[in-house]
Each structure stands twice: as structure tokens, then as C-alpha cells.
C-alpha positions as a printed Julia matrix, in Angstrom:
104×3 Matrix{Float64}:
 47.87  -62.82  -187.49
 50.88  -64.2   -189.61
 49.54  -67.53  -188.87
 46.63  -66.59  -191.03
 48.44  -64.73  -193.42
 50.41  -67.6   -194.24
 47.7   -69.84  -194.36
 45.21  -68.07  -195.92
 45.4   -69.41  -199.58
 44.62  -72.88  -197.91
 40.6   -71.66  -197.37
 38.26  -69.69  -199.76
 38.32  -66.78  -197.93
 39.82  -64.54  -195.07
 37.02  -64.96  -192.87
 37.01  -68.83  -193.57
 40.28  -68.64  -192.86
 40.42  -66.68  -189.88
 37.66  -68.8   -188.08
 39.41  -72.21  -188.94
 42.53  -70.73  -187.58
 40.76  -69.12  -184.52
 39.01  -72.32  -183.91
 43.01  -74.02  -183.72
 44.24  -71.51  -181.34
 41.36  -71.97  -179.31
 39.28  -68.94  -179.74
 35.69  -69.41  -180.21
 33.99  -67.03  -181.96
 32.3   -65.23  -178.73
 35.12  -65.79  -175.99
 35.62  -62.9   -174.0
 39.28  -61.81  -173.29
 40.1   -63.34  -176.42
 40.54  -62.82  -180.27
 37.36  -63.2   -182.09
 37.67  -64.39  -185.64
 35.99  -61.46  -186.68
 38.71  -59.38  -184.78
 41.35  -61.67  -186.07
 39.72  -60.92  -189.84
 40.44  -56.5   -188.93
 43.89  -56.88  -187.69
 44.91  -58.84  -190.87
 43.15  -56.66  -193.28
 44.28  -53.33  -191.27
 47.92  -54.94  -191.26
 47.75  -55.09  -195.18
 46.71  -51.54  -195.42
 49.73  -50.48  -192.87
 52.21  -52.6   -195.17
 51.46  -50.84  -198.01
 53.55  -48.17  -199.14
 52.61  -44.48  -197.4
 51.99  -43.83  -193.96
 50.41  -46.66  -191.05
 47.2   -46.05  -189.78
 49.31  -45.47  -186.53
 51.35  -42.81  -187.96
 48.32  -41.06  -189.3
 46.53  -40.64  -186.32
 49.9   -39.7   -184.28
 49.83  -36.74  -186.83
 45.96  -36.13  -186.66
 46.42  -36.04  -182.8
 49.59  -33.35  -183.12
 47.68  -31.25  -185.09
 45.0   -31.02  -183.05
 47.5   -30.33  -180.51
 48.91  -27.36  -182.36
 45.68  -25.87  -183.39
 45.06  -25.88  -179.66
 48.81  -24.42  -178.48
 48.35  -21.75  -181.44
 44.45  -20.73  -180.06
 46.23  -20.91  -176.53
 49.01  -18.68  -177.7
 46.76  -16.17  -179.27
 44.51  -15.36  -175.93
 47.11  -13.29  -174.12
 48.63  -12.04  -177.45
 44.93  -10.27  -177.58
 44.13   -9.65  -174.52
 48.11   -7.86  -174.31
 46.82   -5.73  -177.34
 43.86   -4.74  -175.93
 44.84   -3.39  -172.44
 47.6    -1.83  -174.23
 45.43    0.74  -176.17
 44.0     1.39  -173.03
 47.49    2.66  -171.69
 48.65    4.6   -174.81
 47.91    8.1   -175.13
 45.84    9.15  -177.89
 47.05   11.49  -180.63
 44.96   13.98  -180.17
 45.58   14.24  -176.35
 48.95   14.08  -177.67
 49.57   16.81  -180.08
 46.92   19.44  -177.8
 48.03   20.62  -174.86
 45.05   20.61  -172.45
 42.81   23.29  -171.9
 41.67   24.12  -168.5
């Protein structure tokens, strides 16, 4: 990738560029196991994106993933916290039973 980054302004174009320089590392364009040029052509352009100033693509899916994460803890979390609210009415007396005494 920095081959082609430094390179680049030899060719008229990434993708030119990329293939040429795919073609010297010995990387034809449908090798399997390999770099593709085409592949070769993402990871530069996606490594331009990441250098710019903000957060990485990698860094905004970490945080995409954790929040996720804590929408599921929180949903976890709130389950029992219901269902501990719910049996709990059942065991609390109600005022009325409460305040009158039972008649027999």
C-alpha cells in the first residue's frame, strides 16, 4: 500500500497505478490468496480516509459494536428489574386490606 502511495503520481490514476504495481509484486488481477489490484485500490483509498483527521473506520465500528453491546447489557439489565417489580406487587398488601380490619 505505501508502495503505491508513493508511486502513485507516476500513473494517471489510482487504479492504473495500483494494477502496474500489483502486476510488480506479482499479483495478477484474479490470484486467489492474494491482493487484487482492485483490493489494493480499497485499502489505499480506505487508508486516506483513516488518515484524515477524526476517528478510523476501525475506531468507529469498535464504538458501533460497544453500543450495541450496551443497548443489549441495559435491555438485559431491565428484565429482572421488571420482572422484581412485578412479583413484588403481588407480595405487598393492598391499602385497603390494610387500613380494614377483616370482616368475618
Amino acid at each position: 500500500m505505501r508502495m503505491v502511495l508513493e508511486r502513485e503520481k507516476d500513473y494517471t490514476s489510482l487504479r492504473v497505478a495500483c494494477v502496474a504495481i500489483g502486476d510488480q509484486l506479482g499479483t495478477p488481477p484474479h490470484a486467489g490468496g492474494t491482493p487484487s489490484p482492485e483490493r489494493l485500490r480499497r485499502w489505499v483509498e480506505q487508508a486516506r480516509v483513516d488518515a484524515q483527521p477524526g476517528v478510523t473506520s476501525a475506531e468507529a465500528e469498535e464504538m458501533k459494536n460497544l453500543r450495541a453491546q450496551t443497548k443489549r447489557l441495559r435491555e438485559a439489565k431491565e428484565i429482572p428489574r421488571s420482572a422484581s417489580f412485578f412479583f413484588a406487587r403481588e407480595f405487598v398488601p393492598r391499602e385497603r386490606e390494610v387500613l380494614l380490619p377483616r370482616q368475618h
